[in-house]
C-alpha positions as CSV (number, residue, x, y, z in Angstrom):
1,X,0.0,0.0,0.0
2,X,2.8,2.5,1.2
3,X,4.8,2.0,-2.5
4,X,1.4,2.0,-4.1
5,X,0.2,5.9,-2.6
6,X,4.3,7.0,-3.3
7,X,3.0,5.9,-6.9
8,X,0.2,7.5,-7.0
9,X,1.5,10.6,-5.2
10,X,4.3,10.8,-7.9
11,X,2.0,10.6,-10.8
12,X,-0.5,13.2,-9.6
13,X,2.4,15.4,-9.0
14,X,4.0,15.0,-12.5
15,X,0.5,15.9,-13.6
16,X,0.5,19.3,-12.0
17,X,3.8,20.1,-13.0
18,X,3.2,19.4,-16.1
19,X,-0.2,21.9,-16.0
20,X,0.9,24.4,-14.5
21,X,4.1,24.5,-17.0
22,X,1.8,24.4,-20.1
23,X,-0.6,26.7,-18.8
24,X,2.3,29.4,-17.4
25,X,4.2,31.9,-18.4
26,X,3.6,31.2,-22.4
27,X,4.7,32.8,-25.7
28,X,2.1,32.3,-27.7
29,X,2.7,33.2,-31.7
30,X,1.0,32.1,-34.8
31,X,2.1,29.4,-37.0
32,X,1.7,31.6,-40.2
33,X,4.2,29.5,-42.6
34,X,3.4,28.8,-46.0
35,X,4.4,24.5,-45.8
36,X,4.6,22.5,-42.8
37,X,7.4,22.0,-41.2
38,X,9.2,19.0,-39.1
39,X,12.4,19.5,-37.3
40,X,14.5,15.8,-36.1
41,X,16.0,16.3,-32.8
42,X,18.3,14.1,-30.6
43,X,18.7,14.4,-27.3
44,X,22.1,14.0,-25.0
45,X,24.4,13.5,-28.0
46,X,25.2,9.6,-28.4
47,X,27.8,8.8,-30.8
48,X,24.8,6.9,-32.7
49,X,22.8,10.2,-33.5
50,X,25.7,11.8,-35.2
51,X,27.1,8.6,-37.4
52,X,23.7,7.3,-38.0
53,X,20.8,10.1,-37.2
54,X,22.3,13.2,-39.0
55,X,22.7,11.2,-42.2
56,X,19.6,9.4,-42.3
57,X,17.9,13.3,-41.6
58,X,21.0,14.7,-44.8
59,X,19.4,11.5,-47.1
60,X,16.4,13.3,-47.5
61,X,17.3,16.7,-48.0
62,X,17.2,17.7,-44.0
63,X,19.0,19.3,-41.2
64,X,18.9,18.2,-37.4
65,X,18.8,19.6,-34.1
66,X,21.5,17.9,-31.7
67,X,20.4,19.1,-27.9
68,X,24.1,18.6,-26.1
69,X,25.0,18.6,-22.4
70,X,28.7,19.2,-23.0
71,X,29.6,18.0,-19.9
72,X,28.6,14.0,-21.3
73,X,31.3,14.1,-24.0
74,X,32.8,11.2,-24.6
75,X,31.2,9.1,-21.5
76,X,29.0,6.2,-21.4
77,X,25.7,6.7,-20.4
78,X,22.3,4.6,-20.4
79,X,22.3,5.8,-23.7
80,X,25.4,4.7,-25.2
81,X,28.6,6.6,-25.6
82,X,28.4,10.2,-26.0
83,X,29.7,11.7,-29.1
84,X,33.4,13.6,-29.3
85,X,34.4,17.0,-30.0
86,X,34.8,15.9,-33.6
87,X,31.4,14.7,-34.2
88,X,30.0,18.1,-33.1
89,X,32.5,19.8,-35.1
90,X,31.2,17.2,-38.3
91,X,27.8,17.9,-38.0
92,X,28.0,21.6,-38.0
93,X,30.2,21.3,-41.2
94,X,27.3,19.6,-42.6
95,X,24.8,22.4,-41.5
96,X,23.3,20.4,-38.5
97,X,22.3,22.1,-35.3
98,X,23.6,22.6,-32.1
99,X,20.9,23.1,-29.1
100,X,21.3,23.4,-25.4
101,X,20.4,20.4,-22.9
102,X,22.2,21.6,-19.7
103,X,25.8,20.5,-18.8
104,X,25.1,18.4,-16.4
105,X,22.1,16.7,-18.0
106,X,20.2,17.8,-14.9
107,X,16.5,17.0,-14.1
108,X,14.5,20.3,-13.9
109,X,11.9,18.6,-11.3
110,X,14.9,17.4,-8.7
111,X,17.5,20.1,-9.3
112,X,17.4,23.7,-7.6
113,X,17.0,26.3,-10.1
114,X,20.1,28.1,-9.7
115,X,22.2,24.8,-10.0
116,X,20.0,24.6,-13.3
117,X,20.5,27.8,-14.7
118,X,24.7,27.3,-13.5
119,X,24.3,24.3,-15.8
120,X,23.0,26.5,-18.7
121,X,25.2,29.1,-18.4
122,X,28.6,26.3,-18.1
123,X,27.2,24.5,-21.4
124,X,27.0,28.2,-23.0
125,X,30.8,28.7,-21.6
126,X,31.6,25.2,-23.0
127,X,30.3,25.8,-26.7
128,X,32.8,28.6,-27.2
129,X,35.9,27.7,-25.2
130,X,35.9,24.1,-26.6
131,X,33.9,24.4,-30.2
132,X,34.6,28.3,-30.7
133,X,31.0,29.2,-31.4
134,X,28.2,31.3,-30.1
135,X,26.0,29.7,-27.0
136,X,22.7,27.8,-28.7
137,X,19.6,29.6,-29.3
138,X,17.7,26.2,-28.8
139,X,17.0,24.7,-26.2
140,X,15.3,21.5,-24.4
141,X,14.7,20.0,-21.0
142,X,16.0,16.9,-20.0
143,X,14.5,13.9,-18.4
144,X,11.4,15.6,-16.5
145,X,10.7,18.4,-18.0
146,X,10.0,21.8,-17.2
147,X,8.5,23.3,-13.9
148,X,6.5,26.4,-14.3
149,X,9.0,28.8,-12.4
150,X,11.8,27.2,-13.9
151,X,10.3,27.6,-17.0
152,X,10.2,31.3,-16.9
153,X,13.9,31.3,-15.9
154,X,14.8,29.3,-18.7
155,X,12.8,31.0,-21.4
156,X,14.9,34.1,-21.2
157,X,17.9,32.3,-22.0
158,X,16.5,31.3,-25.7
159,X,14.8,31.6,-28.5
160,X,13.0,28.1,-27.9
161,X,12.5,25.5,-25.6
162,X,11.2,22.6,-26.3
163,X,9.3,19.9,-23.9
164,X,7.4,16.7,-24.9
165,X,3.6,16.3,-24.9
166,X,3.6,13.6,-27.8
167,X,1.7,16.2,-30.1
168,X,3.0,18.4,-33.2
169,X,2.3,22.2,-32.8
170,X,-0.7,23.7,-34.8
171,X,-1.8,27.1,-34.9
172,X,-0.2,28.5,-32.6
173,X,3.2,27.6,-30.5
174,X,4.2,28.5,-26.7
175,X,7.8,28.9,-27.9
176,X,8.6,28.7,-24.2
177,X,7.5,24.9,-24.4
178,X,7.4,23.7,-27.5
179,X,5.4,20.2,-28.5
180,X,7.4,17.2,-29.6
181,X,7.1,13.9,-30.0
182,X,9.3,11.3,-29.0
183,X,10.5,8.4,-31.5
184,X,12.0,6.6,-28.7
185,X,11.1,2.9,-27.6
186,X,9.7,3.6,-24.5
187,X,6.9,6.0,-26.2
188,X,5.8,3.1,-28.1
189,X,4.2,4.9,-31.1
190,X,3.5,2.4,-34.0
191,X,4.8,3.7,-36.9
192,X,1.0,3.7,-39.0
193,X,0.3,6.4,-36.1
194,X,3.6,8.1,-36.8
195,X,3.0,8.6,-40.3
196,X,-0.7,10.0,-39.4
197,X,0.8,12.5,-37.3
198,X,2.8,13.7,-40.3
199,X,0.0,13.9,-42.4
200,X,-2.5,15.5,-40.1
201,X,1.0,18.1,-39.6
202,X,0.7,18.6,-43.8
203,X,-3.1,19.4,-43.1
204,X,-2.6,21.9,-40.8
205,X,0.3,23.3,-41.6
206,X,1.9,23.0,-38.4
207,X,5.3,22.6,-36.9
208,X,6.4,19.0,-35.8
209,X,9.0,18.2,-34.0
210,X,10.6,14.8,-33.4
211,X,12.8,13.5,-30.6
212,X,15.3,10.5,-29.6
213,X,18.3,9.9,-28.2
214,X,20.5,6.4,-29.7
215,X,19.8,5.9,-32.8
216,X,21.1,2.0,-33.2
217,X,20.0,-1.5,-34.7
218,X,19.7,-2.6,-31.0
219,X,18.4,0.6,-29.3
220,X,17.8,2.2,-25.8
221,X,14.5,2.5,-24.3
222,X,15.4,6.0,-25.3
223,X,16.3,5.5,-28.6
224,X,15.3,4.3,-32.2
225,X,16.3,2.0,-34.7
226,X,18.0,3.3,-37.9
227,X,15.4,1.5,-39.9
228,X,12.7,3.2,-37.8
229,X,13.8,6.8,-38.1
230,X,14.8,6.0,-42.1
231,X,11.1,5.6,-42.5
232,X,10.1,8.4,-40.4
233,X,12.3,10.8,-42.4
234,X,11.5,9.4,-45.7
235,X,7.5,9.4,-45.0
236,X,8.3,13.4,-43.4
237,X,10.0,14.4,-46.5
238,X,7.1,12.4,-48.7
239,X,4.6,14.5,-47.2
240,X,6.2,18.0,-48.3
241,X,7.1,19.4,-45.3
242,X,10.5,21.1,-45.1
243,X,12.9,19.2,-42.8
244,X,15.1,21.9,-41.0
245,X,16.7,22.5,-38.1
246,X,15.0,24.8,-34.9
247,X,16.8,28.0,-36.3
248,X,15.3,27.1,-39.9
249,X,11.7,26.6,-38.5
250,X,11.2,29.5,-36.5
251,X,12.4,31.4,-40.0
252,X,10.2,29.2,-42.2
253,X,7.0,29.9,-40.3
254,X,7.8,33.4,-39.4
255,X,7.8,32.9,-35.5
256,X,11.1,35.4,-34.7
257,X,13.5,36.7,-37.0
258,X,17.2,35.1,-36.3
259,X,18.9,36.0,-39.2
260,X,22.1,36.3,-38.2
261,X,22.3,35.8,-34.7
262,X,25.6,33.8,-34.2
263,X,26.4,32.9,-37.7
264,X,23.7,29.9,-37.1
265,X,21.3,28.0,-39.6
């Protein structure tokens, strides 16, 4: 009984969190593009994502979003090992994306705000000093999510953050929390569903944006097959939606003009 109320304790809690950060501290703007658009994000920065991800994304005529805690490079993780200076340094040569995800890969339900915000501000340090570029305009929570006041804290830092919520954005978008949708095992999306999201994104002209971690033949719970995301990319790009990076997005349906800001996408 006493793991069984923890449980449900844990899960009603989530829920609120999870309210009170949709519902808060928003920046609404109209999607207002003239062709949908899907962005392919990964998460942590596994090795797997940039050899496999990136060029399954290139195939089709795209551009990714990699979301990087700096401070992972090169370790193993439940994930799989983290990717290397050079892979970050390959993928912006191919005009891929670099996005924030905290230093430390830090839980924004279990971690104080200021030790979060330390973490964003020493991943920002760590994209110049070790990859000489500006700090990310992107960027997306780890693990948890986002807690309303952290949220707001957050939201000043970027131009976008993006959260979960297994939905594509239509209409309108809270670029302070962003919709995604997760390709990862765990989700458990069959891929007949995956492929009506895409087209119900075509209807509606909206922005989708998809998430994973590995990207391997024997994934994570976190992570995808390459087979899997192939068919997801090649079934995006089928439907006529432009395949771009965060950056290329919020230019493509006229959300905030970023021309120029730090010699990005």
């Amino acid at each position: 009984m006493g793991a069984q109320a923890v449980s449900f304790g844990d899960r009603l809690q989530a829920k609120w969190h999870r309210q009170l950060a949709r519902h808060l501290d928003r920046d609404l703007r109209p999607l207002t593009g003239s062709m949908p658009v899907i962005s392919f994000t990964f998460d942590d920065a596994p090795q797997s994502a940039f050899e496999r991800g990136g060029d399954i994304v290139r195939a089709e005529g795209g551009s990714a979003t990699y979301f990087c805690s700096l401070g992972l490079l090169g370790a193993q993780t439940e994930v799989g090992r983290m990717a290397s200076l050079q892979h970050l340094q390959r993928a912006i040569h191919q005009g891929h994306e670099l996005g924030c995800h905290t230093y430390d890969h830090l839980d924004g339900w279990r971690t104080a705000q200021e030790t979060f915000m330390h973490s964003i501000e020493k991943n920002a340090l760590a994209f110049k000093t070790l990859l000489g570029v500006e700090p990310p305009l992107h960027f997306a929570y780890p693990k948890s999510g986002a807690r309303w006041p952290l949220k707001r804290a957050v939201s000043r830092r970027f131009v976008t953050c993006r959260g979960g919520a297994e939905s594509l954005n239509a209409k309108v978008a809270d670029l302070h929390l962003l919709k995604a949708c997760f390709l990862d095992q765990r989700a458990g999306w069959p891929l007949d569903d995956l492929r009506a999201l895409i087209d119900l994104n075509r209807r509606q002209c909206g922005w989708l944006i998809f998430a994973t971690h590995d990207v391997d033949p024997k994934p994570t719970a976190f992570g995808c097959t390459p087979q899997r995301l192939k068919e997801v990319v090649q079934h995006a790009a089928q439907s006529g939606a432009l395949l771009c990076t965060m950056t290329q997005a919020c230019q493509a349906m006229n959300l905030i003009d970023v021309t120029g800001a730090g010699g990005r996408n």
